[in-house]
N, C-alpha and C positions, 0 to 999 in steps of 0.2 A: 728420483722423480719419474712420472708417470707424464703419459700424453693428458689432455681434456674435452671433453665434449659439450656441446650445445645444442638442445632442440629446440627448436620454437625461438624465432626471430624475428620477434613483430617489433612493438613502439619501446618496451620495455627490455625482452629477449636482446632483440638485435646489438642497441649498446653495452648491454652486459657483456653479452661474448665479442664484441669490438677489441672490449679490455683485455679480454684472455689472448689474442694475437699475439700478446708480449709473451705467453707462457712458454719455457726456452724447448719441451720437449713435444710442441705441435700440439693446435688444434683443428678438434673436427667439429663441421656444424652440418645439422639437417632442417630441414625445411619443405613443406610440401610448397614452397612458392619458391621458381627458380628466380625471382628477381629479389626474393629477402637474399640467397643464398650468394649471387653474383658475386658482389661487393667482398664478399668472405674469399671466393677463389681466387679474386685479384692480388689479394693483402697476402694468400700463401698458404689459406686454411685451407685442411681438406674436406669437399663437400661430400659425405657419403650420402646414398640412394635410399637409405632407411633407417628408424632408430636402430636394427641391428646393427649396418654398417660402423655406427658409431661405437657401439659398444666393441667393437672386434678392434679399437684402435685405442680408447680412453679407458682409463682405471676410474677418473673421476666425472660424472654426466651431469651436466642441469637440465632442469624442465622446465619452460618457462611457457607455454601452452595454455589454452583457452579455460578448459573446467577438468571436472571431476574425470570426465569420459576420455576425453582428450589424453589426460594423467595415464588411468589406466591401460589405455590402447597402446601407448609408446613403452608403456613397460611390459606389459607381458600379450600383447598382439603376437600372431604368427611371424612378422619381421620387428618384433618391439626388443629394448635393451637384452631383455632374459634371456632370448631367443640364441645369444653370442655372447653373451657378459662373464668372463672369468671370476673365478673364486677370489673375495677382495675388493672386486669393483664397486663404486662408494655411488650411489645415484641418488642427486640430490633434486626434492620438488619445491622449488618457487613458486609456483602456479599457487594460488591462494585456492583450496582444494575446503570440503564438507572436514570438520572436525577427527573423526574417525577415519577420514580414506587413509592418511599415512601409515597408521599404524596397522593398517586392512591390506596395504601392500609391499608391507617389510613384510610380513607372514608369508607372502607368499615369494619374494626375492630373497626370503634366508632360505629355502629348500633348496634355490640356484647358489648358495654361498656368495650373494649381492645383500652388503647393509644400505638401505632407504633411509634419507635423512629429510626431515621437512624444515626446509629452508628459507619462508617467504621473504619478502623484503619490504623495507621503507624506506624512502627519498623521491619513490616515486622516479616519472623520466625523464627530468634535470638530474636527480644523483647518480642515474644510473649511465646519462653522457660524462658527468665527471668525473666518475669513480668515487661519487659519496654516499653510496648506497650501507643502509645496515642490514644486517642479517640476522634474523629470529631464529635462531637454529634449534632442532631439537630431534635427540637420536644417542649414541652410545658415543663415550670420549674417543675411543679409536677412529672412530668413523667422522667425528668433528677433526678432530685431528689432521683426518688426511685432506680436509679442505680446507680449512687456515687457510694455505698458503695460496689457491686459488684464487681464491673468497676477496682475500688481500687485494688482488686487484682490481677485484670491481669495489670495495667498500671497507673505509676504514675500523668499521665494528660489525665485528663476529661476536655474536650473544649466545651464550648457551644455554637454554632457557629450560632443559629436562630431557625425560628421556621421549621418545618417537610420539610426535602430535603437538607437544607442546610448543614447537613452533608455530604453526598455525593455527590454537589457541591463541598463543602471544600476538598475533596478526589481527584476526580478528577483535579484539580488545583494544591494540591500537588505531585501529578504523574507526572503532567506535567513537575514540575522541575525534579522528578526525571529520568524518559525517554528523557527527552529534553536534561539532563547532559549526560545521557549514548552516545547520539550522539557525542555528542562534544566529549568526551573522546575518542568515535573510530576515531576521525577526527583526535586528537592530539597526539594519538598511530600511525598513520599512518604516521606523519610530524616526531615525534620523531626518530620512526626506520629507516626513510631513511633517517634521519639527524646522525646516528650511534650513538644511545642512545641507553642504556643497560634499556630496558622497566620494567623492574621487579623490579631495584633500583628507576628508575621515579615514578611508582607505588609506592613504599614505602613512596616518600617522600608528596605524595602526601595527603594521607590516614593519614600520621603524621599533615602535616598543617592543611589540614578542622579539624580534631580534635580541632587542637589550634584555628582557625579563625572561622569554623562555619561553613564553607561552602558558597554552594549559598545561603541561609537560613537565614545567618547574614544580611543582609541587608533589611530585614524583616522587620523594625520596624516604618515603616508608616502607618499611618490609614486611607490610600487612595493611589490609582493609581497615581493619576490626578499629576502635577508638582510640584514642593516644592514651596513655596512662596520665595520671595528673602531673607526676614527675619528670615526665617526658621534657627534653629541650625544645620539641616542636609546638608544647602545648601552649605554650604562653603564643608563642609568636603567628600558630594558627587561629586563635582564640582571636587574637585581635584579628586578622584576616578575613575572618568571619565577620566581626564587628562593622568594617571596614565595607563588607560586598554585601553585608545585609539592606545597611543603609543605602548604597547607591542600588541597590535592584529597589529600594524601596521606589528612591527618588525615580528610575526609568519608568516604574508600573506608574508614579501620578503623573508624570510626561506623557504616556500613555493616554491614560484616560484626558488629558488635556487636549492630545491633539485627535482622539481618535482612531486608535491603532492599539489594537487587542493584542497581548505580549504574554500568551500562555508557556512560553518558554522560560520568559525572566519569572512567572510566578513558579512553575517549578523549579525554578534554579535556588530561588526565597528558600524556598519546603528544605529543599535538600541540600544546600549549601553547606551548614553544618556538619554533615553526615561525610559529606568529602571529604570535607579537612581533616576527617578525625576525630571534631567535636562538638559532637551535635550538643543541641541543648536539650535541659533536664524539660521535662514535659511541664512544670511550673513557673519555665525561665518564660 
């Protein structure tokens, strides 16, 4: 085993690399704010002066940093990872970065003999104070490999989603569900309260179900977009699913126009619901 590093320790950063103090061969963290960094030299990490610093001490780095620019500058800036990074060293980006920049600078950290893995995460920062965070990773198996066991600490699933970027495809796609639901929740806070629903109990009961069901999330478990086949185990059981969400979006849209509250959400959800699941209907249905 190797030492580990951390840059960027804000709301997210900061508890991830908390976890990593338990790492038995030392960490190092940097920060352009000495009071993220404090906290770290109390605990016994070492705070180095630059993303250099760090790399002169860790085989394995995360990024956890604001954007695109921010990414770049820590890696190959005049004091950035590159600048000190030995042959081997594994630098992984969290930072939810443009499509393309991962694999725009592995290209230029294999000339240093540095593998770039795009790492982002989900739990958000409740998982990332518990140690529940998951990992969308994406890069060569060597180089997933050598953070397993970091990774471990902050979150119980490491996904290997392909080779460099396709984690942060896989990131971006999962936001989607999640911003996509935010909508629709303000669409159906807004039918509820002018329907005379106590929104606070609605919310409870809600946050209690996905617990039990999964969420949007449960339905997850195809290994493709494209339609189900008619033979499919899932066809029968999404088939009626469908059946099931067509009728209450029906029922929400005339709730809608009852009380007054326009629900272009739930009618696109009508449109496309079949297409979800996998089985949409025949254009005669």
């Amino acid at each position: 085993m190797s030492g580990v590093g951390f840059i960027g320790l804000g709301q997210i950063g900061g508890p991830m690399a908390t976890r990593l103090l338990e790492w038995p061969d030392g960490l190092t963290v940097f920060d352009i704010s000495p009071a993220a960094t404090e906290p770290f030299a109390r605990a016994g990490a070492h705070v180095a002066t630059s993303p250099a610093g760090v790399a002169e001490r860790a085989e394995v780095i995360s990024i956890m940093v604001f954007d695109d620019a921010q990414v770049t500058e820590v890696l190959t800036g005049p004091d950035g990872i590159l600048a000190t990074a030995r042959p081997g060293t594994v630098v992984a980006i969290h930072s939810t970065v443009e499509p393309d920049t991962p694999a725009r600078l592995a290209a230029i950290a294999a000339e240093h003999g540095v593998e770039v893995l795009d790492a982002p995460v989900s739990g958000g920062f409740m998982g990332a104070h518990s140690g529940e965070l998951a990992f969308m990773v994406g890069g060569s198996d060597e180089a997933v490999a050598k953070v397993r066991e970091p990774f471990a600490l902050m979150g119980p699933l490491v996904g290997h989603l392909g080779p460099i970027g396709a984690g942060t495809r896989a990131k971006l796609a999962r936001n989607l569900i999640t911003f996509a639901a935010y909508s629709a929740v303000g669409e159906a806070l807004r039918l509820a309260e002018a329907a005379g629903v106590d929104l606070v109990k609605l919310g409870e009961v809600v946050r209690h179900s996905d617990k039990v069901t999964g969420g949007p999330g449960s339905i997850m478990i195809r290994g493709t977009a494209t339609p189900l086949a008619p033979d499919d185990g899932l066809t029968p059981i999404f088939t009626h699913t469908r059946g099931l969400g067509e009728k209450d979006l029906h029922l929400a849209i005339a709730l809608g126009e009852q009380v007054g509250v326009d629900l272009p959400i739930a009618h696109l959800a009508l449109e496309q619901l079949g297409a979800a699941l996998g089985v949409p209907r025949q254009p005669d249905a």
